[in-house]
mmCIF file of the N, C-alpha and C atoms, coordinates in Angstrom:
data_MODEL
# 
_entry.id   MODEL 
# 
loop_
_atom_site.group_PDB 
_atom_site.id 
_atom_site.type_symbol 
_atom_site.label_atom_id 
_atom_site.label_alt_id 
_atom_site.label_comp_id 
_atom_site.label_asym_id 
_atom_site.label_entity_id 
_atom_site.label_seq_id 
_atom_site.pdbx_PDB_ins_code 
_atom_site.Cartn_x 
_atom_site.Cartn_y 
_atom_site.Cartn_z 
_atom_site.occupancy 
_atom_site.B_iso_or_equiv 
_atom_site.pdbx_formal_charge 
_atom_site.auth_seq_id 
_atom_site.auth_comp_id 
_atom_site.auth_asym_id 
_atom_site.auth_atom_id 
_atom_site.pdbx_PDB_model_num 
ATOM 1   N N  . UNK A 1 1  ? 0.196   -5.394  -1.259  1.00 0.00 ? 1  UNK A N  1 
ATOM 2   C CA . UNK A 1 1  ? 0.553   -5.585  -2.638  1.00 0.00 ? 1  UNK A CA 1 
ATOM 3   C C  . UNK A 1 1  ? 0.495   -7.069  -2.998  1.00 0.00 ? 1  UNK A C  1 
ATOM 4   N N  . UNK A 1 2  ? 0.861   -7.733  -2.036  1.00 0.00 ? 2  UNK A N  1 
ATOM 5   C CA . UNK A 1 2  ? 1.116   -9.196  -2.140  1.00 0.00 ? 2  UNK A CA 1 
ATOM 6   C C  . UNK A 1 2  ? -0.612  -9.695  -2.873  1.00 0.00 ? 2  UNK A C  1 
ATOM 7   N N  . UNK A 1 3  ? -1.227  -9.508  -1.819  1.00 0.00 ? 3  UNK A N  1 
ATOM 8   C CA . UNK A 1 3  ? -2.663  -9.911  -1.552  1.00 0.00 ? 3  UNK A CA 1 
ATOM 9   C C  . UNK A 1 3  ? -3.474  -9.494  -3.009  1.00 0.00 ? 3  UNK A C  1 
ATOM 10  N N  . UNK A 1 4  ? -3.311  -8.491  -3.601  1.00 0.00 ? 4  UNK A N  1 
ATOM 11  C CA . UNK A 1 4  ? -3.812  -7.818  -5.016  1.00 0.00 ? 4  UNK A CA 1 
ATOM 12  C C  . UNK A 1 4  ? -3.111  -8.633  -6.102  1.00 0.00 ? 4  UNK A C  1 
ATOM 13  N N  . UNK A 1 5  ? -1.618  -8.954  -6.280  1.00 0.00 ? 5  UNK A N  1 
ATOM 14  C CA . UNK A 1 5  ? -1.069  -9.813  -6.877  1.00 0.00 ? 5  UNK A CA 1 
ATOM 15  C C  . UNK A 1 5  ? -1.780  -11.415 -6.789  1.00 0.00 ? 5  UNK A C  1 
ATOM 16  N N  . UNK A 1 6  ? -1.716  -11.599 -6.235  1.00 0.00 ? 6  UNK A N  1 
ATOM 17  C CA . UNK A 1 6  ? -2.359  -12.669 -5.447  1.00 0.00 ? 6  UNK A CA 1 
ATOM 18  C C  . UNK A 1 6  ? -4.000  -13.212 -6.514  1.00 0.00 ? 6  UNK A C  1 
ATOM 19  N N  . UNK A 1 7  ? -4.650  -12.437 -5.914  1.00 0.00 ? 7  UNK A N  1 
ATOM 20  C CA . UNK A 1 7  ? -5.951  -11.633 -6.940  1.00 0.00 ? 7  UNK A CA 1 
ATOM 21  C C  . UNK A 1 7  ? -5.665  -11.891 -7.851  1.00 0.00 ? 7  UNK A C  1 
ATOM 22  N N  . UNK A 1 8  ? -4.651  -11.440 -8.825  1.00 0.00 ? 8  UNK A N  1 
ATOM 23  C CA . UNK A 1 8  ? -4.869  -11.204 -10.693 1.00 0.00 ? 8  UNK A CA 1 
ATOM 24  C C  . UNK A 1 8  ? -4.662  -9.916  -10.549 1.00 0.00 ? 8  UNK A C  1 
ATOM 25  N N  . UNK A 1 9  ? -4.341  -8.961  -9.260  1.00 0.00 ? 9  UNK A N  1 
ATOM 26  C CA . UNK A 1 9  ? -4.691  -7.373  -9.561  1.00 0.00 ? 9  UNK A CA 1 
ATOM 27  C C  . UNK A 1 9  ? -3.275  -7.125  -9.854  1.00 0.00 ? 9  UNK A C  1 
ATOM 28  N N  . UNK A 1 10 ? -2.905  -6.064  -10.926 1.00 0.00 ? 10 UNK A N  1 
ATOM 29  C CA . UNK A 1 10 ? -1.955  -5.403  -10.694 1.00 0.00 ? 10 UNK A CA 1 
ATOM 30  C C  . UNK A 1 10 ? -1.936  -4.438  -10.106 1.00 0.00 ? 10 UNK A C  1 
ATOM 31  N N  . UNK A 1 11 ? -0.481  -4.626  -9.461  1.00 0.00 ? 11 UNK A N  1 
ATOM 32  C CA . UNK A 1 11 ? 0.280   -3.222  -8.638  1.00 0.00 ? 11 UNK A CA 1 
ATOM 33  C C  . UNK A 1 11 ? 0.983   -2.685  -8.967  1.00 0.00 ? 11 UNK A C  1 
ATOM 34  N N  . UNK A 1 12 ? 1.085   -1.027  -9.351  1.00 0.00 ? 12 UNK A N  1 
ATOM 35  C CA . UNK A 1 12 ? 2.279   -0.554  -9.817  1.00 0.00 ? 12 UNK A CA 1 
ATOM 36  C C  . UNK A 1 12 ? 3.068   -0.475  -8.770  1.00 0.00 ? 12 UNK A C  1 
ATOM 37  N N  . UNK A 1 13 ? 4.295   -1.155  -9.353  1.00 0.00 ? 13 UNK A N  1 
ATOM 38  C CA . UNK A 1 13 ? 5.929   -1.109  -8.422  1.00 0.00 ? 13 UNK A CA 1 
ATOM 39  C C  . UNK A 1 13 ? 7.384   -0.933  -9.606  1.00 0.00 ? 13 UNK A C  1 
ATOM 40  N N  . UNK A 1 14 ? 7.872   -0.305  -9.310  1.00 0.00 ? 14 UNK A N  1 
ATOM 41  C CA . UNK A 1 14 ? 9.003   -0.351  -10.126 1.00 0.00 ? 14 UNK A CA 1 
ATOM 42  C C  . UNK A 1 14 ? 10.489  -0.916  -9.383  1.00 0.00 ? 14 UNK A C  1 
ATOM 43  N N  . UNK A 1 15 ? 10.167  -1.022  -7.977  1.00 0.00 ? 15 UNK A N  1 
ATOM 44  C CA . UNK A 1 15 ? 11.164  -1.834  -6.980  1.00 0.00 ? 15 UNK A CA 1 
ATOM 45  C C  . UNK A 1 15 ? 10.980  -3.073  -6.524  1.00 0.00 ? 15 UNK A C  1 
ATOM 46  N N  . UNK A 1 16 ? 9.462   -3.419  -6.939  1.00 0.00 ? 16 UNK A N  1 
ATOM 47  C CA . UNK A 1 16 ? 9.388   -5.012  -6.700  1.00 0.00 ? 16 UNK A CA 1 
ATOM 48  C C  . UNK A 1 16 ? 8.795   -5.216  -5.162  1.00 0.00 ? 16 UNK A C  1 
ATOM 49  N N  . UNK A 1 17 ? 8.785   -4.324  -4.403  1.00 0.00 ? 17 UNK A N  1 
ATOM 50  C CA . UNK A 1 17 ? 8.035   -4.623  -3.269  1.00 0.00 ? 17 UNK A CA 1 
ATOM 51  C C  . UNK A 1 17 ? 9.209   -4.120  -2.234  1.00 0.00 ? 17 UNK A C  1 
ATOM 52  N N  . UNK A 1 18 ? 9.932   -3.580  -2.688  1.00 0.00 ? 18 UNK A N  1 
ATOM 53  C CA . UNK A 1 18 ? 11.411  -3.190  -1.614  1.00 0.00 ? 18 UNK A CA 1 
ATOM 54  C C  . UNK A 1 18 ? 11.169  -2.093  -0.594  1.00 0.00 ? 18 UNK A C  1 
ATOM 55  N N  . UNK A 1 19 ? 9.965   -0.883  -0.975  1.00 0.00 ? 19 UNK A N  1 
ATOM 56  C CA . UNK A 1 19 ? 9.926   0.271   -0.347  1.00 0.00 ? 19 UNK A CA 1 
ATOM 57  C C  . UNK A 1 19 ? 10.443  0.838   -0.436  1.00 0.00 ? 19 UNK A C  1 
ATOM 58  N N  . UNK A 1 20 ? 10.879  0.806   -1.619  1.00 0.00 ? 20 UNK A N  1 
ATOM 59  C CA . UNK A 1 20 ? 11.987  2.233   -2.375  1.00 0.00 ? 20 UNK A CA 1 
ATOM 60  C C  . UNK A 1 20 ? 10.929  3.562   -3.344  1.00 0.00 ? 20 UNK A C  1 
ATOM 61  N N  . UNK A 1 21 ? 10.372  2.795   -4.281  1.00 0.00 ? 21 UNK A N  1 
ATOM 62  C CA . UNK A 1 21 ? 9.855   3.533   -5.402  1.00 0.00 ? 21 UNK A CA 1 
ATOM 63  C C  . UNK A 1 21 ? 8.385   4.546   -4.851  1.00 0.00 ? 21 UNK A C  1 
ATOM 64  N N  . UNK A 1 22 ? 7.304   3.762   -3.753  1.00 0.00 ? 22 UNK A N  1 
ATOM 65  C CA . UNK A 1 22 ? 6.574   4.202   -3.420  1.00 0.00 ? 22 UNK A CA 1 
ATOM 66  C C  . UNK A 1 22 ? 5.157   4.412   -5.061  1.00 0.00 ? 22 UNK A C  1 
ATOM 67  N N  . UNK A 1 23 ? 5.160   3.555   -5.689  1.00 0.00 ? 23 UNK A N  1 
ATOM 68  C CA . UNK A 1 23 ? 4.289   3.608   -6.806  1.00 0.00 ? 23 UNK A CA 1 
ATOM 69  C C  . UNK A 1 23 ? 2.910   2.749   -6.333  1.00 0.00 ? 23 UNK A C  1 
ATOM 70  N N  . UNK A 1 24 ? 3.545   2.097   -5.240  1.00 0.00 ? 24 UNK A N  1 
ATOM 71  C CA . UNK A 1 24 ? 1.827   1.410   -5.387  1.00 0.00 ? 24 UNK A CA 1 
ATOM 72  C C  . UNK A 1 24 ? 1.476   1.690   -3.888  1.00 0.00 ? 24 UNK A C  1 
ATOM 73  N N  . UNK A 1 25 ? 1.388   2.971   -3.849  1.00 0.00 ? 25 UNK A N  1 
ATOM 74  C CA . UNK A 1 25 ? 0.064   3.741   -2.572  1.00 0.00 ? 25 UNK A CA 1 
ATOM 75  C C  . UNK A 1 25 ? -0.754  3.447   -3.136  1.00 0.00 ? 25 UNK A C  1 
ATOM 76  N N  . UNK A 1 26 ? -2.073  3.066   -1.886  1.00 0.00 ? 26 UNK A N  1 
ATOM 77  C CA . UNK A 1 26 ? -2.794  2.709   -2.424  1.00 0.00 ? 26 UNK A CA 1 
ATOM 78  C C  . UNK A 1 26 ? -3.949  3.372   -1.319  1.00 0.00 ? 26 UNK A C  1 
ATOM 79  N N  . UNK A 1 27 ? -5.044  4.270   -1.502  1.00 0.00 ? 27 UNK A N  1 
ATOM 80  C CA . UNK A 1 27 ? -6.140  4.558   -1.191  1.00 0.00 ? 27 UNK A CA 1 
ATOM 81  C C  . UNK A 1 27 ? -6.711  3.388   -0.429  1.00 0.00 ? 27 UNK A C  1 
ATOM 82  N N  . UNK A 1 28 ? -6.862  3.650   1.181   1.00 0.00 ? 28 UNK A N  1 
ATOM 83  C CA . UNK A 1 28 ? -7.524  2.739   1.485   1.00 0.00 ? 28 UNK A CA 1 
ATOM 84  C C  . UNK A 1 28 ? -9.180  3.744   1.451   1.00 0.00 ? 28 UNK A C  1 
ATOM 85  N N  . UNK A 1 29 ? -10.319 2.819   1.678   1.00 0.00 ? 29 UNK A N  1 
ATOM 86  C CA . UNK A 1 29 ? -11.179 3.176   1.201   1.00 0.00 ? 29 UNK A CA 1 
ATOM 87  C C  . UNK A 1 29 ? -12.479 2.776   2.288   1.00 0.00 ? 29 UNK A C  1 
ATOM 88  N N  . UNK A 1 30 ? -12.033 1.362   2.945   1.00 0.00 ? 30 UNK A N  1 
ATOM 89  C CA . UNK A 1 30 ? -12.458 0.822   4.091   1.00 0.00 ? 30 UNK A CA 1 
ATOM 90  C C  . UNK A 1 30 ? -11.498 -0.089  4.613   1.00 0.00 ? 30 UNK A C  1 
ATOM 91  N N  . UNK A 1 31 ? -12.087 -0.273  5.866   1.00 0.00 ? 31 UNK A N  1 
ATOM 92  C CA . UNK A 1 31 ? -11.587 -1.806  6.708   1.00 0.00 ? 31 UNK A CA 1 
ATOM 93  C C  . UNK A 1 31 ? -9.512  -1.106  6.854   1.00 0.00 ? 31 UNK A C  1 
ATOM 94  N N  . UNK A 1 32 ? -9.465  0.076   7.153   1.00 0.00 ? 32 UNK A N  1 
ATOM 95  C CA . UNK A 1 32 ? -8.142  0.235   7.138   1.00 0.00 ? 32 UNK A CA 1 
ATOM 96  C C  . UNK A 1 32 ? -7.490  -0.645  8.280   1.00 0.00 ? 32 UNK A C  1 
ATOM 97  N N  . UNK A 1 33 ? -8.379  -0.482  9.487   1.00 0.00 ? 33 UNK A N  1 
ATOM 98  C CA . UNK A 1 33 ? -8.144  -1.377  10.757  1.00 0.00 ? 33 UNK A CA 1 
ATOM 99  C C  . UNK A 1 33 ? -7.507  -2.766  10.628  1.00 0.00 ? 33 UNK A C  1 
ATOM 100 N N  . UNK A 1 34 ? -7.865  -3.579  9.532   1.00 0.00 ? 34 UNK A N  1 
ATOM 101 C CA . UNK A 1 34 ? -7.706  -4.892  8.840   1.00 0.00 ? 34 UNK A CA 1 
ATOM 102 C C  . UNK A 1 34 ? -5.918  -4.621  8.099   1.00 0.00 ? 34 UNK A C  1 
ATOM 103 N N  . UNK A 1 35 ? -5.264  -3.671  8.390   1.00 0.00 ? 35 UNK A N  1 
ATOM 104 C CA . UNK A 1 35 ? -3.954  -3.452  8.183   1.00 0.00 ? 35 UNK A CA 1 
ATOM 105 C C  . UNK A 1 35 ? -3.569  -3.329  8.838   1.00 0.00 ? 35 UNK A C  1 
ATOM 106 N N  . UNK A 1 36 ? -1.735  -4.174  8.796   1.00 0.00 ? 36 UNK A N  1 
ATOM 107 C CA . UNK A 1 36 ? -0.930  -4.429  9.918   1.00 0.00 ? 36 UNK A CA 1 
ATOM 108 C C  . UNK A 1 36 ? -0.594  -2.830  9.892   1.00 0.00 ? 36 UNK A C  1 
ATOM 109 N N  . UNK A 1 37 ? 0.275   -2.799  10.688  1.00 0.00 ? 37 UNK A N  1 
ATOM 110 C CA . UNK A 1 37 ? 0.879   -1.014  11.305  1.00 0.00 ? 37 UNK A CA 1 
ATOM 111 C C  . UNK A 1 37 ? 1.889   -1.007  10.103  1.00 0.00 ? 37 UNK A C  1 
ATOM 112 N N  . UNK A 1 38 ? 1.894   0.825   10.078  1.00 0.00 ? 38 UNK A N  1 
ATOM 113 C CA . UNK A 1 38 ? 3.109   0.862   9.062   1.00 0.00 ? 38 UNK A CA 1 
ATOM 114 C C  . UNK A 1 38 ? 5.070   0.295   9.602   1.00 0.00 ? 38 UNK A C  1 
ATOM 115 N N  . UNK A 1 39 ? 5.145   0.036   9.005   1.00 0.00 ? 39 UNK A N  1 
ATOM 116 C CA . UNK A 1 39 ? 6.608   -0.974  9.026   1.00 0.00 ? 39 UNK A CA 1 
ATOM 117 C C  . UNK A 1 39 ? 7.822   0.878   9.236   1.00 0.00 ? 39 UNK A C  1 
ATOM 118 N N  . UNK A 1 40 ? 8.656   1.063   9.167   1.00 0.00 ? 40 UNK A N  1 
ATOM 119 C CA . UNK A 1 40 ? 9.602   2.095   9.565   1.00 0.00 ? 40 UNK A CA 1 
ATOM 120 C C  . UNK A 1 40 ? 9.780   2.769   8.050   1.00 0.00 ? 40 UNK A C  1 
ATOM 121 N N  . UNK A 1 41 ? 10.171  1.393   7.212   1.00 0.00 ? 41 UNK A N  1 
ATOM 122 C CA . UNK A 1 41 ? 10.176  2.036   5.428   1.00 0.00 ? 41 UNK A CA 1 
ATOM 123 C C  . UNK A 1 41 ? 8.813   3.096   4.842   1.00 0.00 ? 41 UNK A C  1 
ATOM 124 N N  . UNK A 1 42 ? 7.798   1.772   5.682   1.00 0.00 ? 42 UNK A N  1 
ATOM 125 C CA . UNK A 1 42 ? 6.566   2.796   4.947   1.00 0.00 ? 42 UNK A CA 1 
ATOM 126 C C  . UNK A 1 42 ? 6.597   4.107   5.601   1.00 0.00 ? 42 UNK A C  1 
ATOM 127 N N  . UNK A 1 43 ? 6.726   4.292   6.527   1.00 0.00 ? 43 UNK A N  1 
ATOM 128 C CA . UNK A 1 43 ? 6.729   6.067   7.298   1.00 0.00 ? 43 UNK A CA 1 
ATOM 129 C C  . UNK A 1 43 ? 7.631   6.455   7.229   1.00 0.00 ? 43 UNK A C  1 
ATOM 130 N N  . UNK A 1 44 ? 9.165   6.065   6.676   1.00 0.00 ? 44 UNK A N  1 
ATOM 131 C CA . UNK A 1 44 ? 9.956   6.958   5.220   1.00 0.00 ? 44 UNK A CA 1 
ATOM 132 C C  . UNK A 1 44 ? 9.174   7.296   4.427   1.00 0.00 ? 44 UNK A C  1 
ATOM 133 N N  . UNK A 1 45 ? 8.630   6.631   3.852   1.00 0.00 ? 45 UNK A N  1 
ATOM 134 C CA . UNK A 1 45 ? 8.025   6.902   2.325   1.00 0.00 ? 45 UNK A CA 1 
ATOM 135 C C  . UNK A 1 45 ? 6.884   8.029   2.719   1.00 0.00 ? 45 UNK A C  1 
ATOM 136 N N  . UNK A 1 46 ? 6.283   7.434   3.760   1.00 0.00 ? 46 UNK A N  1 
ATOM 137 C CA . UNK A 1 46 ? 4.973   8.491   3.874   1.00 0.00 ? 46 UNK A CA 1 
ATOM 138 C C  . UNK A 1 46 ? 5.555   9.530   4.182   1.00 0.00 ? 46 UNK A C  1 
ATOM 139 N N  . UNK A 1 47 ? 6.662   10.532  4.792   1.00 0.00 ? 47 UNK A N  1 
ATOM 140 C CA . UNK A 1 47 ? 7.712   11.468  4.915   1.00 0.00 ? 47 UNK A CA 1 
ATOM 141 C C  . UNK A 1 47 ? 7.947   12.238  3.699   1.00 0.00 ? 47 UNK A C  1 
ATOM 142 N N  . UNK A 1 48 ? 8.463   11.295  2.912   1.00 0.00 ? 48 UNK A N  1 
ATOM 143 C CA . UNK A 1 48 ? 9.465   11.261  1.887   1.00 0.00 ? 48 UNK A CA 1 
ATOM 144 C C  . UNK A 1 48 ? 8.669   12.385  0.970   1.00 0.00 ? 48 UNK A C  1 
ATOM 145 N N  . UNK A 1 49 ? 7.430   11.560  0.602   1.00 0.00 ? 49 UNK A N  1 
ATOM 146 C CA . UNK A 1 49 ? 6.732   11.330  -0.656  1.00 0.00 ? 49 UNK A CA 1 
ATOM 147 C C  . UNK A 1 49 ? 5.331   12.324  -0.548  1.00 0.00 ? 49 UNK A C  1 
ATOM 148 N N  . UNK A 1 50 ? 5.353   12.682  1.272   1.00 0.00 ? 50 UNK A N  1 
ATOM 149 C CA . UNK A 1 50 ? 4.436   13.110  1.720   1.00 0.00 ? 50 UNK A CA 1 
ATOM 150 C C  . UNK A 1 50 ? 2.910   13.057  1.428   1.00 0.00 ? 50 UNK A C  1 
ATOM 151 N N  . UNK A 1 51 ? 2.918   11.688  1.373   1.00 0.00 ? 51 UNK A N  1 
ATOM 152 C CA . UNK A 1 51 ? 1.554   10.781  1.398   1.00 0.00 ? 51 UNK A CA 1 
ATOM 153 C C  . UNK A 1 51 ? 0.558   11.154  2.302   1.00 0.00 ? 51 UNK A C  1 
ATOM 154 N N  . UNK A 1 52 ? -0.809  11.351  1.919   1.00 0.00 ? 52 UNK A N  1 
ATOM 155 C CA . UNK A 1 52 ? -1.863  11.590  2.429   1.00 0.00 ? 52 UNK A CA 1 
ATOM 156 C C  . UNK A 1 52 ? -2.268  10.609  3.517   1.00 0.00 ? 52 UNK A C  1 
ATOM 157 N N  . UNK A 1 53 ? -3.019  11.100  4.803   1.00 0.00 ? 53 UNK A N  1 
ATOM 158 C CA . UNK A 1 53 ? -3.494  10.391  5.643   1.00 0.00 ? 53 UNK A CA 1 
ATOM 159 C C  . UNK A 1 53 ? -4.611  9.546   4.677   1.00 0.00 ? 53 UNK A C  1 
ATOM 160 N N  . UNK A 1 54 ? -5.170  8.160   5.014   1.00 0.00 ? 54 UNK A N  1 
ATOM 161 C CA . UNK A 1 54 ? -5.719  7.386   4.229   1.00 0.00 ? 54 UNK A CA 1 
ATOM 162 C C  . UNK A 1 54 ? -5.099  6.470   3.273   1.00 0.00 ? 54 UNK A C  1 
ATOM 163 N N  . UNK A 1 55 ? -4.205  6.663   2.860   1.00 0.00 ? 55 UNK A N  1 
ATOM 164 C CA . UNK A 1 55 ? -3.292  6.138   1.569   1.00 0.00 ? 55 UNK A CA 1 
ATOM 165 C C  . UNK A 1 55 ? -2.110  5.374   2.287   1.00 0.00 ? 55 UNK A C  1 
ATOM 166 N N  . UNK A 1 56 ? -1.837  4.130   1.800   1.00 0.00 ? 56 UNK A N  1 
ATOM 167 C CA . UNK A 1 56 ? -0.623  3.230   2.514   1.00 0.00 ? 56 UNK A CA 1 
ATOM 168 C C  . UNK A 1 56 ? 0.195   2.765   1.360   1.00 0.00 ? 56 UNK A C  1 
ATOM 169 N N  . UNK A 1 57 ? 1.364   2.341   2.066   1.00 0.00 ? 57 UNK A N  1 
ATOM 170 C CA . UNK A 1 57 ? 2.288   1.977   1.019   1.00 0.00 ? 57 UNK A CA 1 
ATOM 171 C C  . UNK A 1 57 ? 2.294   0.627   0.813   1.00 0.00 ? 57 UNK A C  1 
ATOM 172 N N  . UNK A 1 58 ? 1.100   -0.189  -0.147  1.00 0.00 ? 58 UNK A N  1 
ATOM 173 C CA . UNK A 1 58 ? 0.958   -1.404  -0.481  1.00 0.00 ? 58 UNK A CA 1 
ATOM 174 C C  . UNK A 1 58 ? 1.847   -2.670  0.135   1.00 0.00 ? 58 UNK A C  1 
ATOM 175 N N  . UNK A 1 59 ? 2.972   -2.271  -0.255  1.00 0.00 ? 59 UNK A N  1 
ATOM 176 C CA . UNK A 1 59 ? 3.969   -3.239  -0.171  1.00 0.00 ? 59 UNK A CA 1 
ATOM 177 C C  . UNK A 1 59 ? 4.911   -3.937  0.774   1.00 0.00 ? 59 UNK A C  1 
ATOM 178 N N  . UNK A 1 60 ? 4.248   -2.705  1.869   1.00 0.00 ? 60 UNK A N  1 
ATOM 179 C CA . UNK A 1 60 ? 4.387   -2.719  3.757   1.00 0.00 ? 60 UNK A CA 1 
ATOM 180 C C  . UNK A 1 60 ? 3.043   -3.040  4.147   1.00 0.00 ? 60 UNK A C  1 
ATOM 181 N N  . UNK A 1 61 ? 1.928   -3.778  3.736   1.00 0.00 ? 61 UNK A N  1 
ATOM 182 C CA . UNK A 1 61 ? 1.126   -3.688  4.676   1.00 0.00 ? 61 UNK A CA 1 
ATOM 183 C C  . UNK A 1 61 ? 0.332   -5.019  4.184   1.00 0.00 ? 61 UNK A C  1 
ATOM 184 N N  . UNK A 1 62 ? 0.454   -5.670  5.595   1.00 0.00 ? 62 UNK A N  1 
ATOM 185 C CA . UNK A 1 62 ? -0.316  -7.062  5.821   1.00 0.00 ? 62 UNK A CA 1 
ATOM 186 C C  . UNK A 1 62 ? -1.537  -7.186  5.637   1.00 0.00 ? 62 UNK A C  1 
ATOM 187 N N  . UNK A 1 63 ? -2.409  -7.661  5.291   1.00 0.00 ? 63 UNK A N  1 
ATOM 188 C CA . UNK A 1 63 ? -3.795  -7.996  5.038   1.00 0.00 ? 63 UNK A CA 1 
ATOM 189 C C  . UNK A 1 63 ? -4.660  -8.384  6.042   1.00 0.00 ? 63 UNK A C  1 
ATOM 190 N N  . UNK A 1 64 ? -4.946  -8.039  6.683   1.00 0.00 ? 64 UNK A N  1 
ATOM 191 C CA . UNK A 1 64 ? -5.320  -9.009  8.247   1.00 0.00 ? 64 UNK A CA 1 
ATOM 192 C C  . UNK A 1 64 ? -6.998  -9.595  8.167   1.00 0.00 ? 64 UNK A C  1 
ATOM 193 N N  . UNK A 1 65 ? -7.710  -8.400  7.404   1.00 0.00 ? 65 UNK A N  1 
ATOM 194 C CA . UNK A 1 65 ? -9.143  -8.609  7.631   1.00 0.00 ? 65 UNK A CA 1 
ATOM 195 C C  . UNK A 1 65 ? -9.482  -8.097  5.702   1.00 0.00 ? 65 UNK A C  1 
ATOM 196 N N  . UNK A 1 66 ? -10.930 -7.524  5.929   1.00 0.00 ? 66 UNK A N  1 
ATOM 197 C CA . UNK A 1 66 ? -11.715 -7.253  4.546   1.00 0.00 ? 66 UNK A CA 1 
ATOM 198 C C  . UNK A 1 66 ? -10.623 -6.037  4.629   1.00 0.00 ? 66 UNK A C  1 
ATOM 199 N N  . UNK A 1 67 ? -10.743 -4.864  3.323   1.00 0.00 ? 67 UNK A N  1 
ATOM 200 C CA . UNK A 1 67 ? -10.070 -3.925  3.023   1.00 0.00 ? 67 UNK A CA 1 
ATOM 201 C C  . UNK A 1 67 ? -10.419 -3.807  1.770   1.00 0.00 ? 67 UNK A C  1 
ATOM 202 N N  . UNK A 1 68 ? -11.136 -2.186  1.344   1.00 0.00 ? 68 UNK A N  1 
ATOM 203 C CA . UNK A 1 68 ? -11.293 -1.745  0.272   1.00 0.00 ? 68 UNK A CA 1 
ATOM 204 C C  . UNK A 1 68 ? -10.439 -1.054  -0.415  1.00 0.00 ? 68 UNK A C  1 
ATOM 205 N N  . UNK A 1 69 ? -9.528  -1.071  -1.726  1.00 0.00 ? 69 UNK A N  1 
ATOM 206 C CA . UNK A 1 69 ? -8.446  0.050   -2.014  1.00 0.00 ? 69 UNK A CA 1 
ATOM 207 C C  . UNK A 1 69 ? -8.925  0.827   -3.226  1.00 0.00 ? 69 UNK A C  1 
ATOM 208 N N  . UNK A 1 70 ? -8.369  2.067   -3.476  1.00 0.00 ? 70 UNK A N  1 
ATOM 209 C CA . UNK A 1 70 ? -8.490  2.070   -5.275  1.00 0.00 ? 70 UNK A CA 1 
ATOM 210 C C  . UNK A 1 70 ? -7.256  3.038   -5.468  1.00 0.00 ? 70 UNK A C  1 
ATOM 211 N N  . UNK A 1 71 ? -6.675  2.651   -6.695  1.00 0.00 ? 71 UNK A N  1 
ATOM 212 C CA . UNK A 1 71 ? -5.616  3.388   -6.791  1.00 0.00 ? 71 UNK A CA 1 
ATOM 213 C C  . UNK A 1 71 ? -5.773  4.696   -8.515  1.00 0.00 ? 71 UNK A C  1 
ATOM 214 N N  . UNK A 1 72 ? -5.177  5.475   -8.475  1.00 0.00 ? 72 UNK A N  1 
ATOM 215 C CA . UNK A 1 72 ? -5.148  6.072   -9.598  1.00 0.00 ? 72 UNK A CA 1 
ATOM 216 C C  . UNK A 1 72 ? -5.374  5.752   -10.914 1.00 0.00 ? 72 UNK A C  1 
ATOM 217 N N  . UNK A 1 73 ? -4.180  4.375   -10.929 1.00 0.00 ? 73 UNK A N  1 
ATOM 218 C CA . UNK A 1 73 ? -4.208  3.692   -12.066 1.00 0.00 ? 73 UNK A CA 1 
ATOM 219 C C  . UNK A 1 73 ? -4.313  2.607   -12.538 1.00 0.00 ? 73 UNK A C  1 
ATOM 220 N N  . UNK A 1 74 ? -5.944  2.345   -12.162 1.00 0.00 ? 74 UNK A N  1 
ATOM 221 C CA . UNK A 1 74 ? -6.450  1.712   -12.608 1.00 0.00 ? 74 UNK A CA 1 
ATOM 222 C C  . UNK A 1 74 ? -7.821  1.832   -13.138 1.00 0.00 ? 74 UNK A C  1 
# 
């Protein structure tokens, strides 16, 4: 999430990056490898919210390498 902010991109969040709201999953698309591991919050959320394999919770996940996303709403 950071990294898209960062950009000019917006991210939908309504918690600010806390790992509460789960609004800015985000379709990875490539280069998923280039993401740090999910953090304990994000695999709540992926539980929770029952998030699709492929799709991460923006706001838990480090940038490491290239990475393609696209989200719903945009």
């Amino acid at each position: 999430m950071r990294a898209l902010q960062d950009a000019g991109i917006a991210v939908a969040s309504s918690c600010g990056g806390d790992a509460v709201c789960g609004k800015c999953v985000l379709k990875i698309t490539a280069g998923a490898e280039n993401l740090s591991a999910p953090t304990e919050d994000e695999l709540f959320l992926i539980e929770k919210d029952q998030i699709k394999p492929g799709f991460r919770v923006s706001c838990q996940c480090q940038v490491l390498g290239d990475v393609e996303v696209d989200a719903t709403y945009w």
